[in-house]
RODO-2510 file (C-alpha; in nm, 4 decimals, decimal comma):
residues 151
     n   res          X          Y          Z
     1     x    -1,3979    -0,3215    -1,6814
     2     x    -1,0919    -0,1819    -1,8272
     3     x    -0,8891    -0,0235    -1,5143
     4     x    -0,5839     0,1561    -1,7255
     5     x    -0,5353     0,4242    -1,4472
     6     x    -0,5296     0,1970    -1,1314
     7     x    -0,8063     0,4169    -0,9352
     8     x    -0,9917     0,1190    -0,8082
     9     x    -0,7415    -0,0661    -0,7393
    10     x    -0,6162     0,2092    -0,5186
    11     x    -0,8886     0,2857    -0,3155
    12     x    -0,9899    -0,0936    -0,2620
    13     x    -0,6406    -0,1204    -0,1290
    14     x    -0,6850     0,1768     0,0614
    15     x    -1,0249     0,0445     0,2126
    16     x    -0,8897    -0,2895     0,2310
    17     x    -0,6078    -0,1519     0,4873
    18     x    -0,8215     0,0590     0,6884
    19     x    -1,0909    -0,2166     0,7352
    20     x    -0,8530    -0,5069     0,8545
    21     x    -0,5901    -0,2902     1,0305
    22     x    -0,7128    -0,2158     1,3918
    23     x    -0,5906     0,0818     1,6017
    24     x    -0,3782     0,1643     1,2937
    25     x    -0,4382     0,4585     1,0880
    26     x    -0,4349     0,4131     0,6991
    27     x    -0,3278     0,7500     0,4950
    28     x    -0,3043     0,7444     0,1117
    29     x     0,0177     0,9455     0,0170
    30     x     0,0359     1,1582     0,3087
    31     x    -0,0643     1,2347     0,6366
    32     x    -0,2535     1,5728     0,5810
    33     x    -0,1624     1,8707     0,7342
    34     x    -0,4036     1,9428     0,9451
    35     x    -0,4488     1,5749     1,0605
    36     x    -0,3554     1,4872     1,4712
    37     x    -0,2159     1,1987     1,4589
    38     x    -0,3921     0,9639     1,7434
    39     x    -0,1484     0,8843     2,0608
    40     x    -0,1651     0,6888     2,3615
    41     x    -0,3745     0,8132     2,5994
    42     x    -0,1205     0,7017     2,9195
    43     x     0,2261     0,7526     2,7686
    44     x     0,1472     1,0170     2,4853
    45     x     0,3680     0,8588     2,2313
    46     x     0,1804     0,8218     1,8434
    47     x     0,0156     0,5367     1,7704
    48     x     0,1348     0,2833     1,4943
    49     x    -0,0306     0,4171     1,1534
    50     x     0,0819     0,3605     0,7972
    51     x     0,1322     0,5921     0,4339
    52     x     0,0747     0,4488     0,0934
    53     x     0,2034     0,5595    -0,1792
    54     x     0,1170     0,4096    -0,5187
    55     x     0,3195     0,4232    -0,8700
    56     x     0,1421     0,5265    -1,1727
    57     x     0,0617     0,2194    -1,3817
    58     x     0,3337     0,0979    -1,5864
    59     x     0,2794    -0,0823    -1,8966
    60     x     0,4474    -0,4296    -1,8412
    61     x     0,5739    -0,6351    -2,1865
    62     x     0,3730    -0,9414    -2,0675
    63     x     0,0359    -1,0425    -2,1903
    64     x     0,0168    -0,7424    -2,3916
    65     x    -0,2208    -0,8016    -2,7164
    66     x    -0,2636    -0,6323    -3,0641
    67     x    -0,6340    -0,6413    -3,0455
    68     x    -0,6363    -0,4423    -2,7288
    69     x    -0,6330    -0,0152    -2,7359
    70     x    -0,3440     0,1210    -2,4919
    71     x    -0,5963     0,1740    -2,2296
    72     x    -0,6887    -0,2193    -2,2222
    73     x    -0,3215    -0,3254    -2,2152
    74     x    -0,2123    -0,4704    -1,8647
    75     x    -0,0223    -0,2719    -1,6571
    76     x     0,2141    -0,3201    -1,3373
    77     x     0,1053    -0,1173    -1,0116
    78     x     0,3000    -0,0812    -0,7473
    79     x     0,2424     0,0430    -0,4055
    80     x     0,4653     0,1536    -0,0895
    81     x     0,3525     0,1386     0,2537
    82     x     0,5434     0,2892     0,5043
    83     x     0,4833     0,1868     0,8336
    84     x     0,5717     0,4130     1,1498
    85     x     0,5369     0,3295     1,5257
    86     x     0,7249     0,4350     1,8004
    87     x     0,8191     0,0814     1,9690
    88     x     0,9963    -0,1775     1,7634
    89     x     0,7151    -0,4286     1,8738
    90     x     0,4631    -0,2431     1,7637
    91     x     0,5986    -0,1337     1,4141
    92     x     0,6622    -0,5292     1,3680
    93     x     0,2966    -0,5878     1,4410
    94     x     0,1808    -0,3191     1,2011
    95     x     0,4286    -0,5014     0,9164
    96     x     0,3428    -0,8028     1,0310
    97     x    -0,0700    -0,6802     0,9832
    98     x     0,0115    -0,5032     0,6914
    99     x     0,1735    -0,8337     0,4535
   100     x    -0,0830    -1,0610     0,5759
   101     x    -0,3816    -0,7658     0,4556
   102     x    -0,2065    -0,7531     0,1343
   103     x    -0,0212    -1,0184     0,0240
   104     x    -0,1862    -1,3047    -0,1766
   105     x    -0,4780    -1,0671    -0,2290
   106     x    -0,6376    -0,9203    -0,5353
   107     x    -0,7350    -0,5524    -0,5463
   108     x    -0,9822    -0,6159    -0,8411
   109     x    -1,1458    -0,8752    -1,0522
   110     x    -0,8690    -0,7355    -1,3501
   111     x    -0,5987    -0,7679    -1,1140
   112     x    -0,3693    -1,0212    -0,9718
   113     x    -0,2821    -1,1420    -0,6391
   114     x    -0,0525    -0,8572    -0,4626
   115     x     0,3021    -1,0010    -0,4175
   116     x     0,5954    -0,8927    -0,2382
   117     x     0,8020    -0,6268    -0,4329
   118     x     1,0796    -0,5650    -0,1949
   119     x     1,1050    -0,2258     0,0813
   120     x     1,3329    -0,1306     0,3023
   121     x     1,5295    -0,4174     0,4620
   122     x     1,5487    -0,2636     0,7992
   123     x     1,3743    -0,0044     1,0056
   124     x     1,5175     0,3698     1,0784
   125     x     1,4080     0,6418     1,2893
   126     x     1,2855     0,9234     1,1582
   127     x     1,4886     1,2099     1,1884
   128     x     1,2641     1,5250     1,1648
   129     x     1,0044     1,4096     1,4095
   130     x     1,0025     1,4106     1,7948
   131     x     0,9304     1,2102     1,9815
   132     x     1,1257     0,9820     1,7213
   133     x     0,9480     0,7665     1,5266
   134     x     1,0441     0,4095     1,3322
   135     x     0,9533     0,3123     1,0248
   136     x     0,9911     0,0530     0,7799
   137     x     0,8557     0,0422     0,4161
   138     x     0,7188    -0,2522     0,2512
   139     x     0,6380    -0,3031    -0,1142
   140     x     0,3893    -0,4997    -0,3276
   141     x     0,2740    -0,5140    -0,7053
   142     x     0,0054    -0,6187    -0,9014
   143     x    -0,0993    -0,6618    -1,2640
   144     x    -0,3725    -0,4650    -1,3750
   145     x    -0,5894    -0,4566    -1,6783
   146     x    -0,6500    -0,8219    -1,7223
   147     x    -0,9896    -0,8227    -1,8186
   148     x    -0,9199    -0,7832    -2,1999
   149     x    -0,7595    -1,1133    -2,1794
   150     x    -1,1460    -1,2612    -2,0885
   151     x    -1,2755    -1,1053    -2,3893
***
């Protein structure tokens, strides 16, 4: 299955998030408008939920092949998730939930094993939103497009 535009890659990360991650809200590039974000019912204050954002395939110099068409040549993908929470603990727990979901694990059969691509290296409030709100981003990559290399 040739995979040059990363869609299934995307949403099995997507459904891999909101499947493991529990009490945490998974949005794929953006919390929609019209979306209430869920909140503790005693204390009011929003519940830990995370945004990913994924980069376009890019084509990657490695294990590229002459016999292949463009659209069979492997590809990196990236993805961000952001991670917001209003405690530190619990924005830790969502990181903490979020690495072990992703890391070491393969979004497709074409792909290989997420690994850790960097983020930001500490957390920061959010400045626009009240109540404030942490957050801290975390990154991961994968190849895509390996199945030509099978054939």
């Amino acid at each position: 299955m040739v995979s040059a535009d990363g869609i299934t890659e995307r949403q099995n990360t997507i459904a891999r998030l909101q499947a493991v991650l529990t009490g945490v809200s998974v949005y794929p590039g953006v919390v929609p408008d019209t979306e209430q974000l869920p909140r503790n019912q005693v204390t009011g204050a929003i519940l830990p939920y995370v945004v990913v954002k994924f980069a376009g395939p890019i084509p990657t110099r490695r294990g590229r092949g002459l016999a292949w068409s463009e659209a069979e040549q492997p590809a990196i993908m990236a993805l961000q998730a952001i991670c917001y929470s209003y405690s530190d603990s619990d924005l830790n727990d969502t990181v903490r939930s979020v690495t072990a979901a992703l890391l070491g694990w393969q979004p497709s059969d074409g792909a290989t094993q997420y690994a850790s691509a960097g983020g930001y290296a500490f957390n920061t409030a959010s400045p626009t939103n009240k109540p404030t709100r942490l957050e801290e981003a975390i990154s991961f990559q994968s190849t895509i497009n390996l199945d030509a290399l099978d054939s």
